[in-house]
N, C-alpha and C positions, 0 to 999 in steps of 0.2 A: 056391275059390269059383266058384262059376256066373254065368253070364254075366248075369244078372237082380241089379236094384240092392242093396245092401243094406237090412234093415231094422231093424238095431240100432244103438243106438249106447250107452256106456258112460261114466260121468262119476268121475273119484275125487273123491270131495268127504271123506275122512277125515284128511286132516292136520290139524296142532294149528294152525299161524298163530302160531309165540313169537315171529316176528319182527314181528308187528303188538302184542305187547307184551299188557294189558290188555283189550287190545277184543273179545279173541278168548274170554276164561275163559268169556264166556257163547254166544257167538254163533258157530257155524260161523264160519270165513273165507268160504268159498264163498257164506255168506246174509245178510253183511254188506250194508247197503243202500248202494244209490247210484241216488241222482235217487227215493228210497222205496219202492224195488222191492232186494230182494236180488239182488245178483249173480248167484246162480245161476239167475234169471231168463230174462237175458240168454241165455245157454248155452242153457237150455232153449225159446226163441224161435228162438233160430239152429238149432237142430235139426229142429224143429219142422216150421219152416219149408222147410227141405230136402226135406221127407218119410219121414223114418226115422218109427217107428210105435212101437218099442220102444224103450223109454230106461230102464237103470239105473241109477242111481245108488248108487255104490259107498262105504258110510259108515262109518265109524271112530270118533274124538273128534265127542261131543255127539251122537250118531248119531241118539239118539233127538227131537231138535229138526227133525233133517231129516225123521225116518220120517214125524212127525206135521205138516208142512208138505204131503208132496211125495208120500210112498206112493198111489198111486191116483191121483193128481191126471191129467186130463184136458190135453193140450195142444195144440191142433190136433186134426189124427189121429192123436196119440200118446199112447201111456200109459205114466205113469211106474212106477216099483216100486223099493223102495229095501232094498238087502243090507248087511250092517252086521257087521263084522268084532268081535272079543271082545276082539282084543289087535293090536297095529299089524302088520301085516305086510308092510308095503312096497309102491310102487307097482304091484309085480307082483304079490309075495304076496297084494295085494289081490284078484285075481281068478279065486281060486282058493274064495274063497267063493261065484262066481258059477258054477263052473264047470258047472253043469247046466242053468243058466238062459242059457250063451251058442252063440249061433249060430257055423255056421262062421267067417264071417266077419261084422266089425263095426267100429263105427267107435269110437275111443276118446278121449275131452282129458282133461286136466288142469281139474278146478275152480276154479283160483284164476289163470284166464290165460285170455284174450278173442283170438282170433285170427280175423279178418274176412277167408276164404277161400270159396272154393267147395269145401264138401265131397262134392260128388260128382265135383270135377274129382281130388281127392286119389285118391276110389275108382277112379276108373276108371283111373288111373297104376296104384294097387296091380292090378288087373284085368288088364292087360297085362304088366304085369312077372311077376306071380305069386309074387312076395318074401313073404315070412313076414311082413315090416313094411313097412310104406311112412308116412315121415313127413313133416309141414307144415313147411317151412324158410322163416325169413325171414335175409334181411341188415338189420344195426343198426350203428348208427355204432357201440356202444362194446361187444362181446362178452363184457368180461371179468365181469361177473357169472353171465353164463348160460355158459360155458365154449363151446366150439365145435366146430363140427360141419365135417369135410371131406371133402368130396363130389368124386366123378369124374363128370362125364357121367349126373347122375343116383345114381349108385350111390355108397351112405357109406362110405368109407374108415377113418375114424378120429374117433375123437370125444376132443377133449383137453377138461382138468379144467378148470376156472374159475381166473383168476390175475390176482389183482387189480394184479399188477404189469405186464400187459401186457395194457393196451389199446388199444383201438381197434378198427377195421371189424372184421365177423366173419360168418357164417355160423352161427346158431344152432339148436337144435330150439326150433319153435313148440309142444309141446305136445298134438298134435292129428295120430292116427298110425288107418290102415287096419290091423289085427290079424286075421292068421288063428289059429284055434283052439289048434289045434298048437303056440303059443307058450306054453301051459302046460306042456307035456312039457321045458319048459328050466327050469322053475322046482322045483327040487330039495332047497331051505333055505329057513325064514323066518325073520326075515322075508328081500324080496327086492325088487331093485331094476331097475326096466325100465331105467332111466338106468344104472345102474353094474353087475348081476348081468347083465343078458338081450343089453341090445342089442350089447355089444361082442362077445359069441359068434355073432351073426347076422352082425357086420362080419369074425370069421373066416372063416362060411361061405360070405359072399357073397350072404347073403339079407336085404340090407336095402338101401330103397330112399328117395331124398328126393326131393322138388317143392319147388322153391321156389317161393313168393307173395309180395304185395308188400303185404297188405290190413295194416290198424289193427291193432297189437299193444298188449296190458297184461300185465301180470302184477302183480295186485294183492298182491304178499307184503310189501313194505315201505311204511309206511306215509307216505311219500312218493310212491310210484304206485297205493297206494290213493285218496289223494286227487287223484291225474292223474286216475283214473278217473272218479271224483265230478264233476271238470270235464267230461271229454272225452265219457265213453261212450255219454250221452244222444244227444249228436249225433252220433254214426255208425251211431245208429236213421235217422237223418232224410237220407233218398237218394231218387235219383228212380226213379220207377217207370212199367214197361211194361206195359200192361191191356191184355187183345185179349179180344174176341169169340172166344166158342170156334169161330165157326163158318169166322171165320180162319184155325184151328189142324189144322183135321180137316175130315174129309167120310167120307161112307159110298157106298160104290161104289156100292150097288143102292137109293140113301135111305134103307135102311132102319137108323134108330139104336139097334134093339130088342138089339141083340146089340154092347153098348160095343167087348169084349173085337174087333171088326172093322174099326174104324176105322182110314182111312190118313191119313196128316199131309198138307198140303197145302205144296209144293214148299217148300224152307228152313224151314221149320217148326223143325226142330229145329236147325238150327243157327241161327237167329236168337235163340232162347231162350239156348241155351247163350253167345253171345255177350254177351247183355246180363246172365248170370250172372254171367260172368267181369268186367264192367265194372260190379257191385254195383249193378246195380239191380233195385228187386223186380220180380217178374214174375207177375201177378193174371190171371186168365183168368175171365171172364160170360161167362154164355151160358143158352139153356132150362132151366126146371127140370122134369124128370119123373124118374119112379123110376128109371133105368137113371144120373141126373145120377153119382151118387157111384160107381157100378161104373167109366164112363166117367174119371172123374179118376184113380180107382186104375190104371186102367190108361192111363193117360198120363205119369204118375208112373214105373209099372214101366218103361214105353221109355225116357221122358227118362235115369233115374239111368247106364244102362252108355253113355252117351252123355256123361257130367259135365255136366248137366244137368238143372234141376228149374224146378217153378212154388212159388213161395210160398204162394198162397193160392188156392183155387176159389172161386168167386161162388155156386155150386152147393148150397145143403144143405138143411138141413130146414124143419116149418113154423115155426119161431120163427126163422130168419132170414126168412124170407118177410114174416111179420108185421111185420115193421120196416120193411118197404118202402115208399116214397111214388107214387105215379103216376109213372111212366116214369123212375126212378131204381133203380141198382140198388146193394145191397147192398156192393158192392167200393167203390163211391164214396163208402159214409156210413161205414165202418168199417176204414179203410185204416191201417197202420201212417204214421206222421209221413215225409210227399213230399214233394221239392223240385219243386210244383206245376210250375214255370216250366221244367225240364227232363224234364217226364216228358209221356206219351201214350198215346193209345188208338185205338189199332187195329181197326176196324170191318168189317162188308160192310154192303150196303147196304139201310136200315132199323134200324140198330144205335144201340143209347142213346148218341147224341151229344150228346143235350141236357142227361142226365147228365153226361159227361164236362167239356161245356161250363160248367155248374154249379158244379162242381167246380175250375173254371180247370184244365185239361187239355185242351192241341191235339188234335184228333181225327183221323186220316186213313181214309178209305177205302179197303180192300185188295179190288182186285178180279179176282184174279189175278194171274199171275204169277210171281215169286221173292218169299217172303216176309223173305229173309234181306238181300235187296238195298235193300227198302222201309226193314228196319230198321236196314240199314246208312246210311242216307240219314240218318234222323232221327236218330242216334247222332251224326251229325257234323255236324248242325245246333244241337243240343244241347249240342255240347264249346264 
């Protein structure tokens, strides 16, 4: 993989769900609703969000309920497209119906499991290591349903079966793995299993790697953490958020903004973002709108990802966001994913819609110079 972020990312959504029993004959698992949005919503929000651009969706049972939901669908700046397998073929097997449609490398979860990480901090683990896999590890008080995962220093050792007679703490796979291409040339029989065919020959060769994280897990497969989910997962939408002025972010050596792709970050820039990624909060960035707006975010995006680093949302777009606008308000303030107002902020230079942010019940500061990583370390620990 090259050193520029990824832009794919890959969903199985084709298992059957027999252990949700009934609920599933008609309804994908993965589009079950919770809070009246299907599941696979969520996924496709947290991706989105990231900045991958490319999302498959890998479909099996009921396929055609997803194709006709999801195929073409618009999300952020990403476009979905949805591949649909004839007969099961396994979580690996699965991706071998894509295999012309997939980039070198890309990002891959599981449909039917929610794991609230930074997934560009995962890419960029796989990024340095150069591992064939690199996977999202949490620890769980009880492992013995999801079997476990044991890790050296990073690098996965062994992965034992599930055992309901021994449990307790554990090290698990979260579901949600960095994949280079090449992991189709292991896949040799269908169907086939990334969990039980693929990944234990990369732990022979030494080419598989974990991160562990510490964010919100679900696994909606039994219908006792399906309805965990139904309680829970609305509110691990609802976090607080850091909005900056883009003019905080960047600057152009010679003023001139005509040429995006030349833009330099302005001191901690990028490590302030990546910091408040990793501590789950969104990250919105306003600022001017002119025609270079969108070139400009794209390539902001491109630096942040090899960095484990992204923005959530650009203030930035076309004329039907414009349209919505009110006098001195801007667009990230009226259209925000659900904030913990009272923990979140917005980062300014001077003349910057504070009266917006003020509106909005969001603390404002003034950046006017300086370490931008220091500013935002200040408000992070005003905020805890």
């Amino acid at each position: 993989m090259s050193g520029a972020g990824l832009r794919q990312a890959v969903i199985l959504v084709g298992g059957k769900g027999t252990r949700l029993g009934a609920i599933t004959r008609t309804v994908p698992k993965p589009m079950l609703p919770i809070a009246d949005r299907p599941f696979l919503d969520y996924l496709l929000e947290m991706i989105a969000r990231h900045g991958y651009e490319d999302i498959l969706l890998l479909a099996g049972y009921l396929g055609e309920a997803v194709e006709a939901a999801y195929d073409g669908r618009r999300i952020g700046e990403a476009t979905v497209r949805v591949l649909s397998e004839t007969v099961p073929l396994g979580t690996a097997g699965a991706l071998t119906v894509a295999r012309d449609a997939l980039d070198p490398g890309f990002l891959m979860m599981n449909g039917d499991a929610f794991f609230d990480i930074n997934l560009r901090a995962l890419e960029q683990a796989s990024h340095q290591s150069g591992a064939m896999a690199t996977l999202a590890l949490r620890s769980v008080p009880d492992a013995a349903r999801y079997g476990r995962v044991i890790e050296e220093q990073g690098k996965i050792v062994a992965f034992l079966e599930k055992d309901a007679k021994s449990p307790g703490p554990g090290i698990i796979n979260g579901g949600i793995y960095v994949l280079r291409r090449e992991i189709l040339d292991l896949i040799h029989a269908l169907p086939c299993s990334l969990e039980k065919d693929v990944f234990p020959v990369l732990v022979e060769r030494g080419e598989i790697r974990g991160l562990k994280f510490d964010g919100y897990f679900l696994d909606i497969g039994l219908p006792e953490t399906l309805e965990q989910g139904r309680r829970e997962l609305p509110k691990v939408r609802l976090r607080p958020a850091a909005i900056f002025d883009k003019d905080a972010l960047v600057n152009f050596a010679d003023g001139d903004s005509s040429r995006p792709e030349a833009f330099q970050w302005t001191k901690g820039a990028v490590e302030a973002i990546r910091a408040l990624n990793d501590r789950g909060y969104y990250v919105f960035v306003t600022g001017h709108r002119s025609g270079e707006a969108r070139r400009l975010n794209a390539a902001m995006q491109e630096r942040l990802a090899p960095e484990g680093a992204h923005v959530d949302r650009f203030g930035c777009g076309d004329g039907t966001d414009a349209a919505k606008r009110t006098p001195n308000s801007n667009l990230l303030f009226e259209g925000m994913w659900p904030i913990v107002g009272e923990r979140s902020f917005f980062v300014g230079v001077a003349g910057g819609d504070f009266e917006a942010a003020r509106r909005a019940g969001i603390a404002g500061r003034i950046f006017d110079g300086g370490d931008l990583a220091r500013l935002v370390g200040s408000l992070l620990a005003q905020s805890a």
